[in-house]
PyMOL Python script that loads the backbone (N, CA, C, O; Angstrom):
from pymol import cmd

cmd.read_pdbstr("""\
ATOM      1  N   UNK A   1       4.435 -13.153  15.377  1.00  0.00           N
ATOM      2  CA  UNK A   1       3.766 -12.797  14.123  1.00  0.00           C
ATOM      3  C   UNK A   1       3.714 -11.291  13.936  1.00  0.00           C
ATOM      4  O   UNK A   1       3.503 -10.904  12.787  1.00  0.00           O
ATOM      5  N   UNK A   2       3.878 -10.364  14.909  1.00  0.00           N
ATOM      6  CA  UNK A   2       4.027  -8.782  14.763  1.00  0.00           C
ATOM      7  C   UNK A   2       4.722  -8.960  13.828  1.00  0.00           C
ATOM      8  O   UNK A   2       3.979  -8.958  12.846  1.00  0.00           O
ATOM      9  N   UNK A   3       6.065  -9.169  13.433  1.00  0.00           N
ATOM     10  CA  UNK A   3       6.797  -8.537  13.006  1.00  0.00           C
ATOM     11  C   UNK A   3       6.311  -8.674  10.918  1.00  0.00           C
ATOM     12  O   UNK A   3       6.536  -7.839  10.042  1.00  0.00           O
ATOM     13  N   UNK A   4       5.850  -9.601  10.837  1.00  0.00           N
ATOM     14  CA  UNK A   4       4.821  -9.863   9.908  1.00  0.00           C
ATOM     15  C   UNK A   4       3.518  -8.727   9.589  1.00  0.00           C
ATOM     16  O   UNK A   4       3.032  -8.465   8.489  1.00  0.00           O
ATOM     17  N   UNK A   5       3.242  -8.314  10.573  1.00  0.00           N
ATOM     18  CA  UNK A   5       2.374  -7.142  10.420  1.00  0.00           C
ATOM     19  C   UNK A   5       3.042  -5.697  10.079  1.00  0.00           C
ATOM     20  O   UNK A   5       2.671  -4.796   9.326  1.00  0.00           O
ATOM     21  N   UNK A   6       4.049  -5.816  10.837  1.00  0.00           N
ATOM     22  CA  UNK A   6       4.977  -4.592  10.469  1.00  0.00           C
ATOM     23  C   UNK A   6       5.645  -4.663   9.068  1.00  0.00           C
ATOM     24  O   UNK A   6       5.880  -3.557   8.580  1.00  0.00           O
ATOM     25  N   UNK A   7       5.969  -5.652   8.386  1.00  0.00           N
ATOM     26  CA  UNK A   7       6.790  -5.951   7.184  1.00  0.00           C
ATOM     27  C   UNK A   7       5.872  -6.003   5.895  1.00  0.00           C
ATOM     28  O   UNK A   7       6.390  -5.991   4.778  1.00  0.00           O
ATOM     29  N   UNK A   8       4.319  -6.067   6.090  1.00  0.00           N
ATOM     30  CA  UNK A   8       3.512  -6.287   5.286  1.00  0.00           C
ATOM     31  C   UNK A   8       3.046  -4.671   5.355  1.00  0.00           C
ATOM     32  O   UNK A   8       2.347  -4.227   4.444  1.00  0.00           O
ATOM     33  N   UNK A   9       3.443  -3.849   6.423  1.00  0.00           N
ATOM     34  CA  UNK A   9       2.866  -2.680   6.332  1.00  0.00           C
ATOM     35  C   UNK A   9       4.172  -1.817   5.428  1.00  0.00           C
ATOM     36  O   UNK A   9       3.908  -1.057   4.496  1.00  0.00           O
ATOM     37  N   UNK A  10       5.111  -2.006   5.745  1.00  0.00           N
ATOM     38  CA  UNK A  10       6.012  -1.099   4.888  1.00  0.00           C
ATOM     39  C   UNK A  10       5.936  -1.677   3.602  1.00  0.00           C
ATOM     40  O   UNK A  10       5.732  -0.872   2.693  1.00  0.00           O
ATOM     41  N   UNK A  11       6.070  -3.105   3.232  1.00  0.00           N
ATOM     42  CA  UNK A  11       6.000  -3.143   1.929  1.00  0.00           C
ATOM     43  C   UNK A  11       5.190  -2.981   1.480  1.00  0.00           C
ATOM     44  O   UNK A  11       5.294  -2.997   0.254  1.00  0.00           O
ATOM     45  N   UNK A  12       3.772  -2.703   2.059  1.00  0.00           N
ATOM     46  CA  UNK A  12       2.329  -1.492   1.099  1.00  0.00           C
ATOM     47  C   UNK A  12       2.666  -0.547   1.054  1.00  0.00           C
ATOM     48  O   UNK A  12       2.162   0.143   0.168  1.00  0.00           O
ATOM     49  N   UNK A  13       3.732   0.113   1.967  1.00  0.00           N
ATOM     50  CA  UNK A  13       4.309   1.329   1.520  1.00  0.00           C
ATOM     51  C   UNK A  13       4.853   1.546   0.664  1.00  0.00           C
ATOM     52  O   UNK A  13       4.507   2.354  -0.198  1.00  0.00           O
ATOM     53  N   UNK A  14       5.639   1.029   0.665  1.00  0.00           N
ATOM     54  CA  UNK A  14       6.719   0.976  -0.310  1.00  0.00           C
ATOM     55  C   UNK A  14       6.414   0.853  -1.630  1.00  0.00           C
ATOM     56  O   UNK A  14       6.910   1.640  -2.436  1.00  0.00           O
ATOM     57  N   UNK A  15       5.603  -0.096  -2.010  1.00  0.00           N
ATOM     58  CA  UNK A  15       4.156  -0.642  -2.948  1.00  0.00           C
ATOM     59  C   UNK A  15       3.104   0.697  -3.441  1.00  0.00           C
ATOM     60  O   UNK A  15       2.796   1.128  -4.552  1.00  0.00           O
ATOM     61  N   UNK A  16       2.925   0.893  -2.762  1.00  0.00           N
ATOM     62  CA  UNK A  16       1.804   2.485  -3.161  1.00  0.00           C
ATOM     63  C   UNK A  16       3.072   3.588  -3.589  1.00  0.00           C
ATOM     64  O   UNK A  16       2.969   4.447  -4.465  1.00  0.00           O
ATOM     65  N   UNK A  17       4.055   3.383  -2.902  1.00  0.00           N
ATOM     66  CA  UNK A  17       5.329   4.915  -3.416  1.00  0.00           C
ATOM     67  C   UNK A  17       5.783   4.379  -4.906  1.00  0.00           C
ATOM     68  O   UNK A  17       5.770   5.201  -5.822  1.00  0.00           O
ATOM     69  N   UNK A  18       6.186   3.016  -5.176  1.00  0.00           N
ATOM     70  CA  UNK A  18       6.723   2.548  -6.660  1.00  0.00           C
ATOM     71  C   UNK A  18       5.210   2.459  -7.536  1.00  0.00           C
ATOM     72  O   UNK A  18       5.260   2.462  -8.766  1.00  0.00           O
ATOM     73  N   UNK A  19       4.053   2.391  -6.919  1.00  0.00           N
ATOM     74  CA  UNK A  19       2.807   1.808  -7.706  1.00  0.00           C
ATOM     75  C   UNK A  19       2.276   3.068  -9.052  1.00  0.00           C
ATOM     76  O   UNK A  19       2.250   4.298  -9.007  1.00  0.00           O
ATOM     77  N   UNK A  20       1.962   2.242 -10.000  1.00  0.00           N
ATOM     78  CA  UNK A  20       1.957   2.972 -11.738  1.00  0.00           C
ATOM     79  C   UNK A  20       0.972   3.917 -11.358  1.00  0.00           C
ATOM     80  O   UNK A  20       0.627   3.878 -10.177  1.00  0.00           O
ATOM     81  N   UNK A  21       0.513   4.647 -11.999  1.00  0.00           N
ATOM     82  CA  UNK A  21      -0.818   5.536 -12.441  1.00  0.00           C
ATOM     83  C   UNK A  21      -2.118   4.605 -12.373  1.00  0.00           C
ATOM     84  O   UNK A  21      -3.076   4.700 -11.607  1.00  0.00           O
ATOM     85  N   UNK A  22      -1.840   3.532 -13.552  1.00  0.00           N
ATOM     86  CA  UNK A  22      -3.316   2.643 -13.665  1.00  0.00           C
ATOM     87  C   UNK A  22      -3.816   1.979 -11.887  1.00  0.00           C
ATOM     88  O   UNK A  22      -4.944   1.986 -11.392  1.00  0.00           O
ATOM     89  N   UNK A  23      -2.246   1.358 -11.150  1.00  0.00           N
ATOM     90  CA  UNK A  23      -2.780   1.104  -9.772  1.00  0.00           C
ATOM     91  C   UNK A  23      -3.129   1.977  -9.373  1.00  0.00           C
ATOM     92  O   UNK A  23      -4.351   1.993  -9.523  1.00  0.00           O
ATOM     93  N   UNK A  24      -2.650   3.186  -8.695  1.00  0.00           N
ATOM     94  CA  UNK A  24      -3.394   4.265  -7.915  1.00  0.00           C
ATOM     95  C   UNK A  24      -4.466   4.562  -8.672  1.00  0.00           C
ATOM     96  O   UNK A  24      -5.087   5.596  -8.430  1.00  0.00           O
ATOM     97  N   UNK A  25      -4.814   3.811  -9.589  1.00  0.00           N
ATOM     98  CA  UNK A  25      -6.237   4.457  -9.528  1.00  0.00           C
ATOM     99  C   UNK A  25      -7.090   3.182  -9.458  1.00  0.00           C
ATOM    100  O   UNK A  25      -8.185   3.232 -10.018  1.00  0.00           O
ATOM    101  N   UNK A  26      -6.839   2.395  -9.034  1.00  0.00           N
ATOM    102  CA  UNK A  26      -7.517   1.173  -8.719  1.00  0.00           C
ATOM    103  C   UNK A  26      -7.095   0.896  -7.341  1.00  0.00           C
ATOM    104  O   UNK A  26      -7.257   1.660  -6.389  1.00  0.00           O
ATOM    105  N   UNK A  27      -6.390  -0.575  -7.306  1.00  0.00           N
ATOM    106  CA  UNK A  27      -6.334  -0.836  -5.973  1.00  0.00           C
ATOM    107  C   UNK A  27      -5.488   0.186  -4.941  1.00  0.00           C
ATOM    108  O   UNK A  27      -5.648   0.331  -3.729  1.00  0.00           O
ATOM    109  N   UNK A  28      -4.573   0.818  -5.805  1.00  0.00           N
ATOM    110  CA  UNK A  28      -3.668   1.348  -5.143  1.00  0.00           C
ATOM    111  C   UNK A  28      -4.436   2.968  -4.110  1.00  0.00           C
ATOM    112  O   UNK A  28      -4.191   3.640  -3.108  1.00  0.00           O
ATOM    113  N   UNK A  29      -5.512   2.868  -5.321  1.00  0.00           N
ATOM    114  CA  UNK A  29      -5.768   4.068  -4.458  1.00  0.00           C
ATOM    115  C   UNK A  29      -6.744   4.054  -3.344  1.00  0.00           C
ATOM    116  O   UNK A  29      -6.834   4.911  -2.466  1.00  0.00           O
ATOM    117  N   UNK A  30      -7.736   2.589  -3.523  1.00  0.00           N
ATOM    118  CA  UNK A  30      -8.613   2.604  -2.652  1.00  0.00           C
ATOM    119  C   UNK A  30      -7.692   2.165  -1.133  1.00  0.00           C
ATOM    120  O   UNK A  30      -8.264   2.448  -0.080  1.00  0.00           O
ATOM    121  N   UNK A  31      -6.304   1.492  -1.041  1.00  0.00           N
ATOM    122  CA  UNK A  31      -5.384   1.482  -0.397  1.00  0.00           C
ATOM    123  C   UNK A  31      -4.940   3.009   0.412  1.00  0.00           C
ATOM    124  O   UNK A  31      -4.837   3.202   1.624  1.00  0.00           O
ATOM    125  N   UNK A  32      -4.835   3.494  -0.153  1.00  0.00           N
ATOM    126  CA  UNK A  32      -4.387   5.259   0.470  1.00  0.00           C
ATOM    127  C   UNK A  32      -5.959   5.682   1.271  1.00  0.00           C
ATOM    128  O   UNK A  32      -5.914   6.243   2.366  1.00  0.00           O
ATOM    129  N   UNK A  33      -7.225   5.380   0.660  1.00  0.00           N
ATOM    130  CA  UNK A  33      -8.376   6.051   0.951  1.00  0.00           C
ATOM    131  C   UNK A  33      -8.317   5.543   2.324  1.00  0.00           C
ATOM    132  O   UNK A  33      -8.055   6.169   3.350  1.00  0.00           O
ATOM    133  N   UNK A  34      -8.561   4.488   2.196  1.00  0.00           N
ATOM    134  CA  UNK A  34      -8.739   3.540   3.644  1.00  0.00           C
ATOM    135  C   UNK A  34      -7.562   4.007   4.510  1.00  0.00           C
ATOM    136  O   UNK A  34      -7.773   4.121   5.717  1.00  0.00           O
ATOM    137  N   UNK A  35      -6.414   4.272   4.050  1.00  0.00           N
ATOM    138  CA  UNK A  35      -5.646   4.818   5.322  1.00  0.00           C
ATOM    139  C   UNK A  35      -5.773   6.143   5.966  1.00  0.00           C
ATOM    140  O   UNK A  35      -5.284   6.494   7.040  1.00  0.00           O
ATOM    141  N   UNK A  36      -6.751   7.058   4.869  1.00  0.00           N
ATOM    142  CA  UNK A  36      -7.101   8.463   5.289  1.00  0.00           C
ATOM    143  C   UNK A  36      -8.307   8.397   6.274  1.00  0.00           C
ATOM    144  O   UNK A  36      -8.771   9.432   6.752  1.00  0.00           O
TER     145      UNK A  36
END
""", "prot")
cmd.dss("prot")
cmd.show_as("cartoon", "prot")
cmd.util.cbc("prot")
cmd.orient("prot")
């Protein structure tokens, strides 16, 4: 199941780098906060 953890982590990456204005400022951004 790692590799599931790893694949769900890049595609939030990947997800927050393509994600609009309106997400980063919603989910997208409380996403970045929590990783700071």
């Amino acid at each position: 199941m790692c590799y599931l953890t790893e694949l769900y982590g890049f595609l939030r990456l990947q997800a927050i780098g393509r994600t609009t204005l309106d997400e980063l400022h919603g989910a997208g951004r409380k996403l970045i906060e929590d990783e700071l």
